[in-house]
Structure formats: C-alpha cells, structure tokens
C-alpha positions in Angstrom: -2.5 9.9 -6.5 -1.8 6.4 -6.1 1.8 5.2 -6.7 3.4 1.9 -5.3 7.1 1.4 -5.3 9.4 -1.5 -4.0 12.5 -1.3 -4.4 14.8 -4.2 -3.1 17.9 -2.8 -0.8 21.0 -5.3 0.1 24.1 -4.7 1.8 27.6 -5.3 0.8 30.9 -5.1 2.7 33.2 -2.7 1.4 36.6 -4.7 1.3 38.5 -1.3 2.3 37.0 -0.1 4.9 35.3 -3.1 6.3 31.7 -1.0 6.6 28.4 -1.4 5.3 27.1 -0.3 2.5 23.7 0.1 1.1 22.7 0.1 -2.3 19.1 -0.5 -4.0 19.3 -3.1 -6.9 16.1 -3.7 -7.8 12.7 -1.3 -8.4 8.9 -2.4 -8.9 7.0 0.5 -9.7 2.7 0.1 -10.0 1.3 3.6 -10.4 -0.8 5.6 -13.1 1.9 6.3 -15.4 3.4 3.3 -15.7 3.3 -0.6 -14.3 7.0 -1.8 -14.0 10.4 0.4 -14.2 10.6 0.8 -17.9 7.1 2.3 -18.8 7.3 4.4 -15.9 10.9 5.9 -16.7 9.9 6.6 -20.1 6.3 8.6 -19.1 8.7 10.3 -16.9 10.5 11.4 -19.8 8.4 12.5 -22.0 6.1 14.3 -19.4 3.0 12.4 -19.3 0.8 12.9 -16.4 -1.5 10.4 -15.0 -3.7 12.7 -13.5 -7.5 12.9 -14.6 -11.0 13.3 -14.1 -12.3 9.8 -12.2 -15.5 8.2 -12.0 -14.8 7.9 -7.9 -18.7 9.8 -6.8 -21.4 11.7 -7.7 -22.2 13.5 -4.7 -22.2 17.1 -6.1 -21.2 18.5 -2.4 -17.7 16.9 -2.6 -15.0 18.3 -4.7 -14.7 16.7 -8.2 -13.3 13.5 -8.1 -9.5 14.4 -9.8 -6.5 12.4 -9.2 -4.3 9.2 -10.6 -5.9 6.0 -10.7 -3.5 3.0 -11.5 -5.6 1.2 -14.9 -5.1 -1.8 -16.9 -3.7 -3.7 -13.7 -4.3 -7.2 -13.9 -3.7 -8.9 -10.3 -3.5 -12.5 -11.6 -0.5 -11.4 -13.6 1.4 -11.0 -10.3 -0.4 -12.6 -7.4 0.5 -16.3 -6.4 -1.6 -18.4 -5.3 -4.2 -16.8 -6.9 -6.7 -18.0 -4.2 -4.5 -15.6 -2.1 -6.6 -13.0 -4.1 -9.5 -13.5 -1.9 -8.0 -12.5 1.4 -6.4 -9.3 -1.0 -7.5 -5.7 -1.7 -6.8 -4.0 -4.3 -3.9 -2.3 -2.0 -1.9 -5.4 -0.9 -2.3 -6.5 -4.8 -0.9 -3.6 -5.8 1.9 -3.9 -3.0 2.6 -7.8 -4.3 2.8 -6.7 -7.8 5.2 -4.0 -6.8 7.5 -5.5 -4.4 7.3 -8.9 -7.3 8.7 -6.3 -9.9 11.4 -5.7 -7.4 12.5 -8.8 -6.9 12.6 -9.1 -11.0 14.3 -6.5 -11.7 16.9 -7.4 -8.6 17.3 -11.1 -10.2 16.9 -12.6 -6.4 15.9 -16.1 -8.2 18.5 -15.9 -9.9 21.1 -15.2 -7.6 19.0 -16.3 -4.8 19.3 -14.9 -1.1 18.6 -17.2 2.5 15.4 -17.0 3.1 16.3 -16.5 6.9 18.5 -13.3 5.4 15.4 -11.8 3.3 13.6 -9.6 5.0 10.3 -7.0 3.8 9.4 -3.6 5.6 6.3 -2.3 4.0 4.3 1.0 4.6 0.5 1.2 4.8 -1.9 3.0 5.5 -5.6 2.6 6.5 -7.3 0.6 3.8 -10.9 1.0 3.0 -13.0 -1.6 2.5 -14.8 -1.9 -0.3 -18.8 -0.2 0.3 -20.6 -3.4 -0.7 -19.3 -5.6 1.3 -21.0 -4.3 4.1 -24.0 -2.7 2.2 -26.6 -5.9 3.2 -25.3 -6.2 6.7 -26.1 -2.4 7.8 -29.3 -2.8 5.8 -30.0 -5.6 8.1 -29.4 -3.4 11.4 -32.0 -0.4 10.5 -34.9 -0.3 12.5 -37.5 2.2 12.4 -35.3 3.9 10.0 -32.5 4.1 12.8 -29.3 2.3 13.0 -29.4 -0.7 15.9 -26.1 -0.8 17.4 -27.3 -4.1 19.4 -27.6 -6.0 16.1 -24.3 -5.0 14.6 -22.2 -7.9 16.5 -24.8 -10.6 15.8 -25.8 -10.0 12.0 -22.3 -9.4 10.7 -21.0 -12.3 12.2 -23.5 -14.3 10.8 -23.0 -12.7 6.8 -19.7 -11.1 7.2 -16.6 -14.0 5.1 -15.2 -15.4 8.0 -11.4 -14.1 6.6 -13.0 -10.3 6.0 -10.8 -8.6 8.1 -7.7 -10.1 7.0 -8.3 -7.6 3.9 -7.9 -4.7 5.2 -5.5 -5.0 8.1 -2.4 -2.8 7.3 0.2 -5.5 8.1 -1.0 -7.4 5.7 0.7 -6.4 2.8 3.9 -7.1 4.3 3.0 -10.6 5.1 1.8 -11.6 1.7 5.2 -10.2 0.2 6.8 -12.3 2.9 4.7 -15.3 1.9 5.1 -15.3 -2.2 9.2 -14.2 -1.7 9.7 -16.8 0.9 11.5 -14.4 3.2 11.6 -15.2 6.5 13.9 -12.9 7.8 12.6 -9.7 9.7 9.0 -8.3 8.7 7.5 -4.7 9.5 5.0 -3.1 8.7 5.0 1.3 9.1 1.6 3.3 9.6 2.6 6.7 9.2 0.5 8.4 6.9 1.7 9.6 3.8 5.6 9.2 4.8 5.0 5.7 5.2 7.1 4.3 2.3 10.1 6.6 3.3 10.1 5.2 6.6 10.1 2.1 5.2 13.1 2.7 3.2 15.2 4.5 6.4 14.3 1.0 8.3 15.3 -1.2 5.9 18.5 0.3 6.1 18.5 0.4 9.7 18.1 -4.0 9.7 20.7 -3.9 6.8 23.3 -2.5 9.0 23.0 -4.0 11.9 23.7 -7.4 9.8 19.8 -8.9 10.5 19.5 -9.4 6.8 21.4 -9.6 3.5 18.3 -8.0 1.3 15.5 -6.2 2.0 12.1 -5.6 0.2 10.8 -2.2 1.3 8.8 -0.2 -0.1 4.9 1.3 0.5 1.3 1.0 -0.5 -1.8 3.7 -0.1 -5.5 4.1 -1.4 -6.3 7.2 -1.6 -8.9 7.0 -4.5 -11.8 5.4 -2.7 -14.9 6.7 -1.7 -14.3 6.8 1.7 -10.8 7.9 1.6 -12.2 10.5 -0.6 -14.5 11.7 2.0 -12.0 11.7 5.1 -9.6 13.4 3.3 -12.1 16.1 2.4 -13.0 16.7 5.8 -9.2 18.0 6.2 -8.6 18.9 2.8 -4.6 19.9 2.4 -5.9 24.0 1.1 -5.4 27.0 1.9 -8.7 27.1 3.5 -7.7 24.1 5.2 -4.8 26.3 6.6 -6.7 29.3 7.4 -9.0 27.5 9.2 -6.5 25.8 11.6 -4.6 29.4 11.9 -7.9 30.6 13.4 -8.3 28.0 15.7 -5.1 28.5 17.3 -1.8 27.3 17.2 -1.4 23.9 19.4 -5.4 22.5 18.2 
C-alpha cells in the first residue's frame, strides 16, 4: 500500500514553563484513498478502502498483484520547476506533493518561517527504477545469450541520462522538498524500511528541541507497487509461511 504523509511540526515556548513544545500544524496526505487532508478524512469516514486488484504483472508464479495504488495524481499540479520532474520518480513526486500539501495546510507562506529555521527530515526507502530505462542497455550487454559483465560500465555510460541516478537515490526526496520550500535549515534523510516515516517524525522533534529549527517538514515516502519491489518482497513475503520457515531455520538466521 502506498501512502505519503507530511506533516509540518514547529515548536513553541510555553510562556509558563519556559519548555518546548511540539505540535503538528500542518498535514499533506498523497495515498489511494485520498490526495490532500480533506478527501482522505472523509474516505476514512465513511470506510472506503483503496485496496484492489492492480495491473502490476502477469507472471502467473507470483502472487496476484493486490494492494493500493495512489490514481488520478497529477505531478505538474505540485512539482516546481517542472523541469525538476525529469531528475523525479514517481516517489520523490509523490513526496513533493505531500510535504507541498503540508506546508498549505500549515499556511508557512503566509506566515512565513526563516529559511535558515526550516528544516525537512524525510524517510525513504529503496526506489526502483523504472524497467525500461535500462531495458536497451542490458540488451546491449548479451552475448551468446549470456550477460557480459565487461560491457556493463562501457555501454551504460554511453546510453544511460547523464542525471539517471539522481532519480533514485533515497536522499533525494528530501532535497527536492528542501529546494521548492526554500529551507535551509537542517536536512535528513531516514532509510529504515517500513518505520521510516516514524523515525522521521521522532527526529524532527529531536532538531525542534534542541532549538536547530523553528518548523520542520517530516514525513516519508515508499514504492512498494513496482515490479521489482513486488518481486523482492515476495521472496520474503510477511506470511505465515514466511514465519514458519524462519522458525525452522533457527532462531538467530
């Protein structure tokens, strides 16, 4: 399931007792049942589940492709510059449109915050690349029907964009937030798997109170509907089979 929230934390002084205090005022939310805090509050409410059958593969020895796809998400809607959208996939989009809902809903242009004193902590995972991409340049590699490791460097530096990799690094969607909020304060980026985004949050609030930064864009971003995501995570599936078969390996493995 793929949900993106960014919600934007800032700290106040408490005029009594002269401590910290941290409170979320703004929320972008981009995730199947809803894009924005209002549509997805109200497919909260009345129950509606945005979990169906996908499109993903047709390889009949992989479970059937099941899960919550994000739709009708336009990236030029949020994304500025749009050449940015180049050097984008569809997960740092997703984390821009989010964490640019935040800052909406937490009115930061209108009541503006140092740039120096706006900060972003952003979870990530590992994002796939998109199959095509690469498609021509491991065609070009085969030999005799066998891949040629010894070509690999040469062909896909000759056909591979020369800003590729700047897609799919996992800091990335951190920096472009930083970028298209202006804020230059502290900027992190947390790879830990699926309790990325929390971690995000508990550091956030860690910078907050140790007075680094007035406001904080935090949040977290994850593919996990993508064929190869698809494919990794069914080679550890989270089933009971899954558990039975590490119990008989032994505790420790």
């Amino acid at each position: 399931m793929k949900s993106f929230k960014a919600p934007v934390l800032e700290a106040f002084s408490h005029v009594m007792s002269l401590r910290q205090e941290i409170v979320v005022t703004g929320v972008g939310v981009v995730s199947p049942i809803g894009i924005g805090k209002a549509p997805f509050w109200t497919s909260l409410r009345e129950g509606r589940s945005g979990i169906r059958r996908l499109d993903l593969h047709h390889d009949p020895t992989l479970p059937p492709p099941i899960g919550g796809a994000v739709a009708d998400f336009d990236p030029k809607q949020y994304v500025r510059p749009r050449k940015s959208l180049k050097v984008m996939s569809r997960d740092i989009q997703l984390a821009f449109a989010a964490a640019d809902l935040a800052c909406v809903d937490a009115q930061l242009r209108e009541k503006p915050v140092a740039p120096e004193r706006l900060g972003v902590v952003f979870g990530a995972g590992i994002i796939p690349l998109e199959l095509d991409e690469l498609t021509g340049t491991y065609r070009d590699c085969i030999v005799e029907g066998k891949f040629d490791f010894h070509r690999w460097g040469r062909v896909a530096m000759a056909e591979l964009y020369p800003l590729w990799m700047l897609k799919y690094l996992p800091n990335m969607p951190a920096c472009h937030i930083g970028i298209g909020q202006d804020a230059r304060g502290p900027n992190n980026s947390i790879t830990l798997g699926d309790v990325s985004s929390l971690s995000a949050l508990a550091e956030a609030a860690r910078i907050l109170e140790r007075g680094q930064a007035d406001a904080i864009i935090a949040g977290g971003v994850g593919a996990g509907l993508h064929p190869a995501a698809w494919m990794r995570r069914h080679n550890a599936p989270l089933t009971p089979r899954a558990t039975a078969w590490s119990t008989a390996r032994g505790p420790g493995r």
